[in-house]
C-alpha positions in Angstrom: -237.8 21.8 -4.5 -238.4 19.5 -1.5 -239.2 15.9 -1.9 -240.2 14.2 1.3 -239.2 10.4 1.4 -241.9 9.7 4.4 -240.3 6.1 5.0 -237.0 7.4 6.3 -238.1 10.9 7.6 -235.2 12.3 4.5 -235.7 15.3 2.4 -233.6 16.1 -0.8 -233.1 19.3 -2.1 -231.2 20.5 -5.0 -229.7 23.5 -6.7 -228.4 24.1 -2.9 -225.6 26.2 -0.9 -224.2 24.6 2.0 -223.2 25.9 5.5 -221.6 23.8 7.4 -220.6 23.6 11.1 -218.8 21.1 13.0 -219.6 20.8 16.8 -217.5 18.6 18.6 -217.0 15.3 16.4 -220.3 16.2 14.8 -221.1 17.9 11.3 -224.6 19.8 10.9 -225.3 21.4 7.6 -228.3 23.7 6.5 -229.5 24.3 3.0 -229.9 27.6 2.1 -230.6 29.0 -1.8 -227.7 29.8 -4.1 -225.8 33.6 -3.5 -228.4 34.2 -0.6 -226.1 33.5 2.9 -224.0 36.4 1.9 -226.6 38.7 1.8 -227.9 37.3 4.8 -224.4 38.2 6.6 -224.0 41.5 4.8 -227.3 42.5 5.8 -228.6 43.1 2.7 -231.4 40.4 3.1 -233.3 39.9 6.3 -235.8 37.5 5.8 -234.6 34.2 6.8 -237.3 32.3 4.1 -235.4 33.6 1.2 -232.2 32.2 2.9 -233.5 29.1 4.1 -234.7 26.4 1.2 -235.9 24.5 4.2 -235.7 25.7 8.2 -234.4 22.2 8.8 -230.7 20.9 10.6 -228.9 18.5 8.8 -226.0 16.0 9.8 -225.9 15.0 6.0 -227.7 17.5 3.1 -227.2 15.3 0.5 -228.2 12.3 1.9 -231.2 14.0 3.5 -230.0 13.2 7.0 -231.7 15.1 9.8 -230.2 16.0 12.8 -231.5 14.3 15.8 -232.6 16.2 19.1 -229.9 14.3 20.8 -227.2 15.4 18.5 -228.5 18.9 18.8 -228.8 19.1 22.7 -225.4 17.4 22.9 -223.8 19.7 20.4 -225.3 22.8 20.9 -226.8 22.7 24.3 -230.1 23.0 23.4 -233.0 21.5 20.7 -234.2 25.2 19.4 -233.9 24.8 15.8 -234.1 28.4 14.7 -231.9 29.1 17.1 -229.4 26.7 16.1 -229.7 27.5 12.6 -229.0 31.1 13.2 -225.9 30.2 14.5 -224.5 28.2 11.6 -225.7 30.5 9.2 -223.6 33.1 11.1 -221.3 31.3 12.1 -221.1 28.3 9.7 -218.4 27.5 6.5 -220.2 27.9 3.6 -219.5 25.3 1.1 -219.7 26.2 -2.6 -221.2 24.3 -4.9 -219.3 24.0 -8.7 -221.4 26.5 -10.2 -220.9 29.4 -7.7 -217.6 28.3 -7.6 -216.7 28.8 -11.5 -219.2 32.3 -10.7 -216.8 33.4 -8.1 -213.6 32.9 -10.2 -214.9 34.3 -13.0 -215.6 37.5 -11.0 -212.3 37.6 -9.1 -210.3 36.5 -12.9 -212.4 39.9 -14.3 -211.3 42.2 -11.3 -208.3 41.0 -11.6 -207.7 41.7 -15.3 -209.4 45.2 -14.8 -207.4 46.4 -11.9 -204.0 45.6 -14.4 -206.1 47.3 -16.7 -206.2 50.7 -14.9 -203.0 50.7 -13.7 -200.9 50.4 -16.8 -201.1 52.2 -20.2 -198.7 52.0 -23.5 -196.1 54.1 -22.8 -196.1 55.1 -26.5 -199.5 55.9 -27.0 -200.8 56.8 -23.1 -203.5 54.7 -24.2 -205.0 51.6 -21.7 -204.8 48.2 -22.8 -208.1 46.1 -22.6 -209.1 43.6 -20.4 -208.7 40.8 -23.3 -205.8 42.2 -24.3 -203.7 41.9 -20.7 -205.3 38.2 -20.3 -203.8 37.1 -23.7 -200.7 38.6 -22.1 -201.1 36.6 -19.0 -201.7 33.6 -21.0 -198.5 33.9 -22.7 -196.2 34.1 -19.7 -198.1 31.8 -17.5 -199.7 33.8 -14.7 -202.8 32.2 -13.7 -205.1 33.7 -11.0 -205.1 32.1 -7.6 -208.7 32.0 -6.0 -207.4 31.1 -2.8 -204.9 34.8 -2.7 -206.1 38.4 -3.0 -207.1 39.9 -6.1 -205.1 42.8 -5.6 -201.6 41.7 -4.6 -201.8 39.0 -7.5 -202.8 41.7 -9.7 -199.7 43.9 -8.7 -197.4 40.8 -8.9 -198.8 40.1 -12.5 -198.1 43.7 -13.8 -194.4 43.5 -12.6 -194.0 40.5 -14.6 -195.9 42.1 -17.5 -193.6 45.1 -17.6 -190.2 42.6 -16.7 -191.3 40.9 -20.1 -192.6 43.6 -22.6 -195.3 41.1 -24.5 -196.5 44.5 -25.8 -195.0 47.9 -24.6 -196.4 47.8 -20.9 -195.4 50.8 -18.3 -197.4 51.3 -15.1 -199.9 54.3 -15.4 -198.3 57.0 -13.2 -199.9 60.8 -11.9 -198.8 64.2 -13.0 -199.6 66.9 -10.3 -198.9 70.5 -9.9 -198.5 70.6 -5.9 -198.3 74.5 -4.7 -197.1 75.6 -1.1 -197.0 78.3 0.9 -193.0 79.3 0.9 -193.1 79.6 4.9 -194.1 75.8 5.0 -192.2 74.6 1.8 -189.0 73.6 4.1 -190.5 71.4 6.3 -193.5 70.1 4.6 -192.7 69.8 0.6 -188.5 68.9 1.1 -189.0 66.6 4.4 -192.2 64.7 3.3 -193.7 65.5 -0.3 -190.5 65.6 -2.1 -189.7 62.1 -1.1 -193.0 60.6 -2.6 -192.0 62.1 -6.1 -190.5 59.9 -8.7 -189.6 62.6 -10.9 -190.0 66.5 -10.5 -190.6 68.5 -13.9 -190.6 71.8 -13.1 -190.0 73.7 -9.6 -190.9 77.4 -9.6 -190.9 79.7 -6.6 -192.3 83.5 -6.2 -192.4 86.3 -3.2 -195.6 84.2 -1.6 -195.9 80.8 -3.3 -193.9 77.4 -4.1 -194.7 75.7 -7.0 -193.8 71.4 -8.0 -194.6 69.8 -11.3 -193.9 65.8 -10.7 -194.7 62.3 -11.8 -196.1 60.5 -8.7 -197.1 56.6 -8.1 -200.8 56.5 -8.0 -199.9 55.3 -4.4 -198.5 57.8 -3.2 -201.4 60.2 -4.2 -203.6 59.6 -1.3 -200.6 60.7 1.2 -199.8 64.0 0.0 -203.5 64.5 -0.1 -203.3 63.7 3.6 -200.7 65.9 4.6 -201.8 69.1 2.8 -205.8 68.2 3.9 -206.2 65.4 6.1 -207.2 65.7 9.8 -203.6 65.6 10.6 -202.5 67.8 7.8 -198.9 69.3 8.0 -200.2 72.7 6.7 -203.1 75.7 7.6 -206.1 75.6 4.7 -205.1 77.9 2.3 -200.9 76.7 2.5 -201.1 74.0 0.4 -203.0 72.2 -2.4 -202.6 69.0 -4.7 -204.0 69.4 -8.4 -204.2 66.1 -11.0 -202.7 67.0 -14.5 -202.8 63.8 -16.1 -204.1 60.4 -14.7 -202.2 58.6 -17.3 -198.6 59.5 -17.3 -195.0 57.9 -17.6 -191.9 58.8 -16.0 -189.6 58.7 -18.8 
């Protein structure tokens, strides 16, 4: 809600986002509703009223400070108020407030603990371990999610110092596939660029027409044989080659 102090021409909001541009040695701020000037810049909303709590430029949000025409022509080159606030909500740093903040590590701490959760299994059992389960883990050994570095890497470095330490039995979740090949290819497709990406072949078996590879693969490494027997720059003729998942949750022993 807006409250207009008439006196000193300042208006206070609350429950407000913050973006926040500095021009020169100028700051200008608008205040825009909480979660809404993502949308706004993934497309995803398009009317600027939702976005806006108030279509106003600020030098100071909290203390209700307006920017002055001077400011604005000085700063921006001009005194066109939509236009200027279109820029900084493009363009602007959006400052958090603590609420979104916690929000935002709360989501990043649960893709975090589910993308360790989907990569590793018991070796024992083949079974995944929960999300509640890993972060009791995690708790034990000290690893703590950093906001400020991807989700992903942090979640790979934690599960090498999960399996380093064996809290509970831990083994990253590996792929059995049955890849089959044409023999006329096998040579320089399957022993020059599949084989490599195996960590350990089961079974090998070769007829008249037809090659045949059981192996444990790296999740990883999945998406690149799947690109050279059917991408756009596939080593091999449809029909030649093929890639079939046995089991999504395997260990190389």
């Amino acid at each position: 809600m807006a409250v207009i102090n008439q006196p000193n021409s300042q208006i206070r909001l609350t429950n407000v986002s913050l973006v926040r541009m500095k021009k020169g040695k100028k700051r200008f701020e608008i205040a825009c509703y909480q979660n809404k000037v993502q949308d706004w810049r993934q497309k995803t909303e398009k009317d600027l009223d939702e976005v806006l709590q108030i279509p106003q430029v600020f030098t100071n949000v909290s203390k209700g400070q307006i920017a002055n025409n001077d400011d604005l022509k000085a700063c921006f080159g001009s005194t066109n108020v939509d236009e200027i606030i279109l820029e900084i909500l493009d363009k602007g740093e959006i400052q958090l407030n603590e609420k979104e903040r916690s929000a935002n590590l709360q989501q990043k701490q649960n893709e975090f603990l589910n993308i360790i959760s989907t990569k590793c299994i018991n070796p024992r059992s083949k079974k995944r371990y929960p999300p509640s389960m890993i972060q009791k883990a995690l708790n034990e050994v000290k690893y703590h999610v950093n906001p400020a570095k991807p989700t992903k890497i942090q979640a790979l470095e934690a599960i090498k110092v999960l399996i380093e330490k064996q809290i509970f039995p831990i083994a990253r979740a590996q792929m059995k596939v049955k890849v089959v090949l044409a023999n006329k290819v096998k040579k320089q497709v399957y022993d020059e660029h599949i084989k490599p990406l195996i960590d350990k072949i089961e079974d090998e078996h070769q007829d008249a027409k037809m090659f045949e590879c059981i192996g444990i693969i790296d999740p990883f490494n999945y998406r690149a044989i799947v690109e050279l027997l059917q991408g756009e720059n596939a080593k091999v003729k449809q029909g030649e080659g093929s890639i079939e998942v046995i089991d999504m949750a395997a260990v190389k022993e």
